[in-house]
C-alpha positions as CSV (number, residue, x, y, z in Angstrom):
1,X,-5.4,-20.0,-37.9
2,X,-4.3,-17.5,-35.3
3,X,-1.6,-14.7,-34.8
4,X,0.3,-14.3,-31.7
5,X,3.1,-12.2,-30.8
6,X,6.9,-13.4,-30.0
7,X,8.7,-12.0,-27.4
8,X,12.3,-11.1,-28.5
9,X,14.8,-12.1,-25.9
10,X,18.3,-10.9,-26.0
11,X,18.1,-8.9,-28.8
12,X,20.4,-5.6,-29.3
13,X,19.4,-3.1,-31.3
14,X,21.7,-0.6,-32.5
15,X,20.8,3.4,-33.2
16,X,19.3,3.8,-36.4
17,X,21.0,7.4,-36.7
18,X,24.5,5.9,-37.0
19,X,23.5,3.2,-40.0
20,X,26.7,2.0,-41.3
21,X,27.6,2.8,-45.1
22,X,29.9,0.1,-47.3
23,X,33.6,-0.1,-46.2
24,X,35.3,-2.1,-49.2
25,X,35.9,0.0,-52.3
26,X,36.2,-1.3,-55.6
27,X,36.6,0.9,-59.0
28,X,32.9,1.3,-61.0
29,X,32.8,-0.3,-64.1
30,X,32.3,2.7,-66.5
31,X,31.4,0.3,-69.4
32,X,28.2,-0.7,-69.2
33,X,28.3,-4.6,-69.5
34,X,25.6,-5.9,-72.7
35,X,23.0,-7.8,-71.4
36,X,20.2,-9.1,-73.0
37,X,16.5,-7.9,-73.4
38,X,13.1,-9.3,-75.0
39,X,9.5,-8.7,-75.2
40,X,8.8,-12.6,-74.9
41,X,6.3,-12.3,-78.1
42,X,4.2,-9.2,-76.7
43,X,4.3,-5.6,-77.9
44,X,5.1,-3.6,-74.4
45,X,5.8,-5.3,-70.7
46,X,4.6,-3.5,-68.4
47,X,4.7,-6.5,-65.7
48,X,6.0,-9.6,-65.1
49,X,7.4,-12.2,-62.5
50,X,10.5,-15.2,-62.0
51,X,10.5,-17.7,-59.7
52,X,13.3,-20.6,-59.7
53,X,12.3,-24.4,-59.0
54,X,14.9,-27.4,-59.5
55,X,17.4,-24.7,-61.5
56,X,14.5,-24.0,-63.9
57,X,13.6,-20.3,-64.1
58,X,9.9,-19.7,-65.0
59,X,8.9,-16.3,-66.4
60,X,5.3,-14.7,-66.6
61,X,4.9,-11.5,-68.2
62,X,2.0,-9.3,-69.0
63,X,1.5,-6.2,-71.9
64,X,0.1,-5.3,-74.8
65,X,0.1,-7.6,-77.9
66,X,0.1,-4.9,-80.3
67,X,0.1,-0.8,-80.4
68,X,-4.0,-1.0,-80.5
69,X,-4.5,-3.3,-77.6
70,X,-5.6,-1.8,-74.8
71,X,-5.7,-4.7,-72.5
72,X,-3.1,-6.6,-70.9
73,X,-2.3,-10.1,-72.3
74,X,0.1,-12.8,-70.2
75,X,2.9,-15.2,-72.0
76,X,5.0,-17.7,-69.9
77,X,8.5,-19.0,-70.9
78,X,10.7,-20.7,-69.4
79,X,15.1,-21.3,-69.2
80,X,16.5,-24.6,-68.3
81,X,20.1,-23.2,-68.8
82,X,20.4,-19.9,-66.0
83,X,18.7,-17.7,-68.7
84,X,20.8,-18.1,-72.0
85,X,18.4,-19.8,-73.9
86,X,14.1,-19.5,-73.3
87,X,11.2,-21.2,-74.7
88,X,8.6,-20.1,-77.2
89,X,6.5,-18.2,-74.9
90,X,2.5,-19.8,-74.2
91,X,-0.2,-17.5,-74.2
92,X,-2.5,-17.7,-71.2
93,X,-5.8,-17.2,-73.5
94,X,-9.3,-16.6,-72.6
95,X,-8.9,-15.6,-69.7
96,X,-9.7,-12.5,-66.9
97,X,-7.1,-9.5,-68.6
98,X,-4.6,-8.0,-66.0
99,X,-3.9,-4.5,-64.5
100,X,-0.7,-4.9,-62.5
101,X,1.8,-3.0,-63.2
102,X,5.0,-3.2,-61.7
103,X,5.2,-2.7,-58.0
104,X,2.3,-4.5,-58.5
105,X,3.0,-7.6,-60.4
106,X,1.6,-10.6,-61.5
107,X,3.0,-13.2,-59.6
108,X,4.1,-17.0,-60.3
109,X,5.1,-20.1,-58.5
110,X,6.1,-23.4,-59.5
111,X,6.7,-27.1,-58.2
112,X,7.6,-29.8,-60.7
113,X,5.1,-29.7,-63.6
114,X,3.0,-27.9,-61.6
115,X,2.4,-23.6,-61.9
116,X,0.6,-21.4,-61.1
117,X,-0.2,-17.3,-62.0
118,X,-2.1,-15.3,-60.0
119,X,-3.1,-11.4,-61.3
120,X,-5.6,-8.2,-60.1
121,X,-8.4,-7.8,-62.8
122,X,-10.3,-5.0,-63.3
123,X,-13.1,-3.9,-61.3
124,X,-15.6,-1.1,-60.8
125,X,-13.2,1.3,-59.8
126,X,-9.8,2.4,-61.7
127,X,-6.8,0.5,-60.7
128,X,-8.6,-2.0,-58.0
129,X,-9.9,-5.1,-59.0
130,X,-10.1,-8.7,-57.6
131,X,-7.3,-11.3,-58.4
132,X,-7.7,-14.1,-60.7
133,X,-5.6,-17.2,-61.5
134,X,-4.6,-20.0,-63.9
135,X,-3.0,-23.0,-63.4
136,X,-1.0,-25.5,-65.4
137,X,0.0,-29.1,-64.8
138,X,2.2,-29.5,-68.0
139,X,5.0,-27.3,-67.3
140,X,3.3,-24.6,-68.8
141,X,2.4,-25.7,-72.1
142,X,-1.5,-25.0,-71.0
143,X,-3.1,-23.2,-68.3
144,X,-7.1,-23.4,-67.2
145,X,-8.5,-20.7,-65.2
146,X,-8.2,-21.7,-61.2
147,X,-9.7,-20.4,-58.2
148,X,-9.3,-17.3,-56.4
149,X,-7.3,-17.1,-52.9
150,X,-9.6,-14.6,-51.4
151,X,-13.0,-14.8,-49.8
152,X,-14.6,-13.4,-52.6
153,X,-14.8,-11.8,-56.2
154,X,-15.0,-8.3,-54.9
155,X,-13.2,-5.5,-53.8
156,X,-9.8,-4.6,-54.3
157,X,-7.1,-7.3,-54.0
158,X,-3.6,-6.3,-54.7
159,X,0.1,-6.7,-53.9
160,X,-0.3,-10.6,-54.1
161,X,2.8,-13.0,-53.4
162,X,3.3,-16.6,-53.8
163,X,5.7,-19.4,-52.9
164,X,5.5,-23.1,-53.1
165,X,7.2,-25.3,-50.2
166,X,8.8,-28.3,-50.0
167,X,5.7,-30.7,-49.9
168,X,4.2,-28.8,-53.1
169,X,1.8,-26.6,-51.3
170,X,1.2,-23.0,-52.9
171,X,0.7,-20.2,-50.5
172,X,-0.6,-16.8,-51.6
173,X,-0.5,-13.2,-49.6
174,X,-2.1,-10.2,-50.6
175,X,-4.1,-6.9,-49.4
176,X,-7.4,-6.9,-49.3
177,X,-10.3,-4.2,-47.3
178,X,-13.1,-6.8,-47.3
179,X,-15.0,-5.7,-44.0
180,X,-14.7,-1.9,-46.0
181,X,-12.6,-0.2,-43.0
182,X,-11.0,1.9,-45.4
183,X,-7.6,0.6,-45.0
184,X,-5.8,-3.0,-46.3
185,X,-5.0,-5.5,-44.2
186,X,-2.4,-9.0,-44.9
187,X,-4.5,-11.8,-45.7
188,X,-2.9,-15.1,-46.6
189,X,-4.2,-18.6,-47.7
190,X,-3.0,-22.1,-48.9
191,X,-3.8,-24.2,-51.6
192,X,-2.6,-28.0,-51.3
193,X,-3.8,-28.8,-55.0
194,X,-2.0,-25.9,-56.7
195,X,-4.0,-23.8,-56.9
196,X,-7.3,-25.4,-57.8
197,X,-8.7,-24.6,-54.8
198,X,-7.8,-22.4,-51.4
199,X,-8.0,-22.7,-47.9
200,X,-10.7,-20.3,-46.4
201,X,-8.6,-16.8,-46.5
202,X,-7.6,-15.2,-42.9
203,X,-6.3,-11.9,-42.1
204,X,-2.5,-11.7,-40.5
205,X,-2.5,-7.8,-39.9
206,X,-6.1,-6.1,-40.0
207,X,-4.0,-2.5,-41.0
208,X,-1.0,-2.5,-43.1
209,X,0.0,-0.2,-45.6
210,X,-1.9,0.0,-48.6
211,X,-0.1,0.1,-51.8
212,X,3.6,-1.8,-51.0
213,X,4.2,-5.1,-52.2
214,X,4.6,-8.5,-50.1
215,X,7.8,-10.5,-49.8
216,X,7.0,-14.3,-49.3
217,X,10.4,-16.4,-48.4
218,X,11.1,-20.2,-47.3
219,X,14.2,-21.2,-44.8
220,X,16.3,-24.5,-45.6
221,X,14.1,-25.7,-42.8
222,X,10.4,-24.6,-44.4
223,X,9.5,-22.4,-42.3
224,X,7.4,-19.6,-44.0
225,X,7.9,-15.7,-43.7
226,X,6.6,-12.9,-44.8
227,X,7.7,-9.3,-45.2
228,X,5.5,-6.3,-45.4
229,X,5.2,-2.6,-44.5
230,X,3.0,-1.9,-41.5
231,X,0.8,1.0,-40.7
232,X,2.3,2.5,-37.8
233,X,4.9,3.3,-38.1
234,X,5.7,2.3,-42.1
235,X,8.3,0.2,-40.9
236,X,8.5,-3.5,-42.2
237,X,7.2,-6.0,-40.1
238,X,8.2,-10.0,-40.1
239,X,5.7,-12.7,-39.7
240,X,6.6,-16.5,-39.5
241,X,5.0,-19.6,-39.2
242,X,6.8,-23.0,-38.3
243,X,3.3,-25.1,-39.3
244,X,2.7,-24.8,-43.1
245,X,0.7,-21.7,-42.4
246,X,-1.6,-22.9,-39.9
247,X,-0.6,-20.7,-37.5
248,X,1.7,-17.2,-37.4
249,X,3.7,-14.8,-35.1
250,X,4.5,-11.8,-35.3
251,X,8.7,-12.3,-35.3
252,X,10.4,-8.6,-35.3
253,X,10.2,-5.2,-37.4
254,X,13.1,-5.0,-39.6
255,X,14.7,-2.0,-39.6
256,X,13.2,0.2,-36.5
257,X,13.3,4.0,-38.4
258,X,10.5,4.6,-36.8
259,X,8.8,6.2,-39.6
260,X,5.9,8.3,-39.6
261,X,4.1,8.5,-42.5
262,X,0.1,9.4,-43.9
263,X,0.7,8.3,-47.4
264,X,1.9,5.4,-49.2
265,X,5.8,4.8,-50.5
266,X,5.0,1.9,-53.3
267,X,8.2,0.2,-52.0
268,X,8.2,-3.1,-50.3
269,X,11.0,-5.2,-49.1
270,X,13.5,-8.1,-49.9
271,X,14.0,-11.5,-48.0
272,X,16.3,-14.3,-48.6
273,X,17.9,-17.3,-46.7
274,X,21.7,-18.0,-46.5
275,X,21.4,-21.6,-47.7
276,X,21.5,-24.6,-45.8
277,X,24.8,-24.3,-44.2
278,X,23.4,-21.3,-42.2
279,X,19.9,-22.2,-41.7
280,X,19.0,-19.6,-39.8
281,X,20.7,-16.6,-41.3
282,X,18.3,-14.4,-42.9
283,X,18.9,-11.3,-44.9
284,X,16.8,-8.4,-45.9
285,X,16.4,-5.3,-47.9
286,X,14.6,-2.5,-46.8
287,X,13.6,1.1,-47.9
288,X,12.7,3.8,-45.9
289,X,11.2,7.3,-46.1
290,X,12.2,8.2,-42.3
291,X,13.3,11.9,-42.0
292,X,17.5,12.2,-42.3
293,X,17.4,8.4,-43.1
294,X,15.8,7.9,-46.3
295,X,17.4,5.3,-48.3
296,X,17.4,1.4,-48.6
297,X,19.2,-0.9,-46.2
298,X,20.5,-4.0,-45.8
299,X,20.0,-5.6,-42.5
300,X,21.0,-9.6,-41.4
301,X,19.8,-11.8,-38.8
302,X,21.5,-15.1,-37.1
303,X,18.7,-16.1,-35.4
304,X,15.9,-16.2,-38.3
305,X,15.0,-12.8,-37.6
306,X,14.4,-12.0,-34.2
307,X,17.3,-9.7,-34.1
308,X,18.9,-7.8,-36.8
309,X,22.2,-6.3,-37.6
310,X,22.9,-2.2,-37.9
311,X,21.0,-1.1,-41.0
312,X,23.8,-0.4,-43.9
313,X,22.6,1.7,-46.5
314,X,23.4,0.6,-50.2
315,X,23.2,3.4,-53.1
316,X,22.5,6.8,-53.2
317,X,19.1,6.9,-53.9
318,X,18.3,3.4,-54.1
319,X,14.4,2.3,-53.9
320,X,13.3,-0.7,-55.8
321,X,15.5,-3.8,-54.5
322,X,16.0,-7.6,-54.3
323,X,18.3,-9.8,-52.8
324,X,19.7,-13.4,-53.2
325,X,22.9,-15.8,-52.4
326,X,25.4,-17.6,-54.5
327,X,28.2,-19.6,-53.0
328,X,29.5,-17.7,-50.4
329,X,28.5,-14.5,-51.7
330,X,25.5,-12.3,-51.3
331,X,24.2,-10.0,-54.3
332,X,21.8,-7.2,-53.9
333,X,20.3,-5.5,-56.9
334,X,18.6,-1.9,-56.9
335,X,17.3,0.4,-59.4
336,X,18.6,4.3,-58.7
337,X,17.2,7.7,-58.8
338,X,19.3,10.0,-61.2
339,X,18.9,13.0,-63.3
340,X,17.7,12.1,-65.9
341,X,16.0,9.3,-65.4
342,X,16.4,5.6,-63.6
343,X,19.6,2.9,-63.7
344,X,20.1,-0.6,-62.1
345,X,22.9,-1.3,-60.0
346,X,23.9,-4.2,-57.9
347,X,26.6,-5.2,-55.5
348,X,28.4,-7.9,-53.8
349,X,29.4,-8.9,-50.2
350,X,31.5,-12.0,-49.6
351,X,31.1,-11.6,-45.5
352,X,27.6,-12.2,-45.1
353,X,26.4,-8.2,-45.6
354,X,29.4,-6.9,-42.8
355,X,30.6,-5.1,-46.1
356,X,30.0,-4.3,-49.4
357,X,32.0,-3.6,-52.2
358,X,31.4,-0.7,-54.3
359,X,28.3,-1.2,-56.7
360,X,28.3,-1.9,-60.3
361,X,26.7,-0.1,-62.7
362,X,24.5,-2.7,-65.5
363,X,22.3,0.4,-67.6
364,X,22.0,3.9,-68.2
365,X,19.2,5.9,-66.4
366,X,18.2,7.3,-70.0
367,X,16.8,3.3,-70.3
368,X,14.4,4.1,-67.9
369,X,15.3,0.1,-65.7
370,X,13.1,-0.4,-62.7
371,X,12.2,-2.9,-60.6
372,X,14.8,-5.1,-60.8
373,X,14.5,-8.9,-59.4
374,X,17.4,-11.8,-58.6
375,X,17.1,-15.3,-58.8
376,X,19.9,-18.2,-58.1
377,X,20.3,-21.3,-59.7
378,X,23.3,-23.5,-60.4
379,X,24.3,-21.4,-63.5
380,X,24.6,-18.2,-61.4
381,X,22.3,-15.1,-60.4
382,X,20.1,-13.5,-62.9
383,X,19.0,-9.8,-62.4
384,X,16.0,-9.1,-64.2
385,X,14.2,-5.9,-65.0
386,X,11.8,-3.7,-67.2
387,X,13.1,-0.7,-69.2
388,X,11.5,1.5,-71.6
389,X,13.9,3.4,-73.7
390,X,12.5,7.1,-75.2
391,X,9.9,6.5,-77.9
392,X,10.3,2.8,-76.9
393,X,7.7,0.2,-75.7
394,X,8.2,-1.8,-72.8
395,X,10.5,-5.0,-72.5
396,X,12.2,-7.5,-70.2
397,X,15.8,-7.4,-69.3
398,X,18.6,-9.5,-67.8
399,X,22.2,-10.1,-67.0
400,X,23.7,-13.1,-65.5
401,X,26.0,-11.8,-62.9
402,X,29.1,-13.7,-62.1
């Protein structure tokens, strides 16, 4: 496998310091919608992931069991109906407990009856561990321990992201410092035999940022991409590859703030396809720290992203986004910085992200939501989340937006 750089030809960039803000204007709800939460038979989440194959949405989520526990246990469920109705959730048991958090999730992938989990364990040093995995090949009703993506056992391996394409392969990205320069760097590796066993790791970028999470996305045509935040500057980068992974270029940064930076923001990106009718329109949320600029954007791109739109900023104080398409609409969903504490928003454009209408509120900030994520199927979009409520544990979240 190789990296190589892709010349972008044609391309116009507009100034970053006139990013455009939402034009339509619609009233704010000032209800705040019910929506529906559960701790999917644990005691507190404190991280979990959804992915979507054939309409079925697949949820793994990690916490405590009880008040006492002090490690973090996983149980898988599953909706066949857009998230109205889910399965008695499966244990994963004896096997290697969890530390992600969220920003730092456990991550899950499916094809057919086949799935896969992949999570950071503990290791010698607080917060940094190696990853571990399980598989299942009965739709989840059991799961054996698999192999791990990386090199080794060692180390700290974090920020992982997976993604099956349209032959059943799994992929898996992550950050890893295995040569000990002191700094992460994008590895990436493939597993034809979901996830049994993995193709010898490589690295994609030998310096990225440290502590931001990947975004793995397929196009209608299975091309692979990847989205994560670079060293210098923090901006996020795009990487592609048009040969299962093989090989991979370098496509375009998205969003050019330009932002200089020592430390680490915890915020990744978004990345999501149009659908098949535009195969190669590509949209993506971003979030910056850039002085004057700080704020999360949405930027498109007709060309599978080798140029980009003007960067439109959503929210006020928007960080933790995702992104996803319905019909001929696209949704983006965002938790939000206010007084006294955190709320999830999201918002709608019906002209492929030119302009925005006004966002809707779907909690109150004293909830404490975060991270929120969006998944399409037939039924609709589901925005998910984690919120913890004063003097309340952890739990799981979602709305179907309509």
């Amino acid at each position: 496998m190789y990296l190589t750089s892709l010349a972008l030809i044609g391309c116009t960039y507009n100034p970053l310091l006139s990013t455009a803000e939402p034009k339509k204007v619609t009233a704010e709800s000032t209800t705040i919608t019910p929506y529906s939460t559960s701790t999917f038979g644990l005691y507190d989440i404190s991280t979990f992931d959804v992915y979507v194959d054939d309409d079925v949405i697949h949820i793994i989520a990690g916490g405590k069991v009880s008040a006492k526990d002090k490690q973090t246990k996983l149980n898988y469920t599953r909706s066949e109906d857009g998230g109205q109705n889910w399965l008695e959730p499966v244990a994963l048991s004896n096997l290697p407990a969890s530390i992600n958090s969220r920003g730092n999730d456990i991550q899950l992938t499916a094809k057919g009856n086949h799935l896969l989990a992949v999570w950071q364990t503990k290791g010698e040093l607080p917060s940094m561990g190696s990853m571990a995995s399980a598989y299942s090949e009965d739709n989840g009703k059991t799961w054996q321990q698999g192999a791990n993506p990386a090199v080794n056992n060692e180390g700290d391996q974090s920020h992982i992201d997976l993604i099956a394409d349209q032959h059943g392969n799994f992929h898996a990205v992550w950050l890893e410092d295995p040569e000990e320069n002191g700094y992460q760097s994008l590895r990436y590796s493939r597993s034809v035999d979901w996830g049994k066993r993995w193709s010898q790791a490589t690295t994609l970028d030998d310096s990225t940022c440290s502590c931001c999470w990947n975004t793995l996305a397929l196009s209608p045509k299975g091309d692979l991409n990847i989205l994560y935040r670079d060293m210098k500057p923090r901006d996020m980068a795009l990487l592609q590859s048009y040969d299962d992974g093989k090989t991979w270029r370098h496509v375009s940064t998205v969003g050019e703030f330009d932002w200089k930076f020592d430390g680490c923001p915890h915020v990744g990106g978004a990345l999501t396809y149009t659908g098949a009718d535009k195969p190669k329109q590509l949209h993506s949320l971003v979030w910056t720290g850039a002085e004057e600029r700080s704020g999360l954007y949405h930027l498109s791109s007709k060309n599978s992203g080798n140029c980009w739109s003007k960067p439109q900023k959503l929210g006020n104080t928007a960080i933790h986004a995702d992104i996803s398409t319905i019909d001929n609409d696209i949704v983006a969903v965002w938790d939000e910085m206010e007084s006294n504490g955190t709320s999830i928003f999201y918002a709608k454009s019906d002209d492929d992200g030119a302009t925005w209408l006004t966002a809707t509120r779907l909690t109150t900030a004293n909830n404490a939501a975060t991270h929120p994520r969006l998944v399409a199927t037939k039924n609709g979009l589901l925005a998910l989340w984690t919120e913890k409520p004063s003097k309340r544990t952890g739990q799981l979240a979602w709305f179907v937006i309509e």
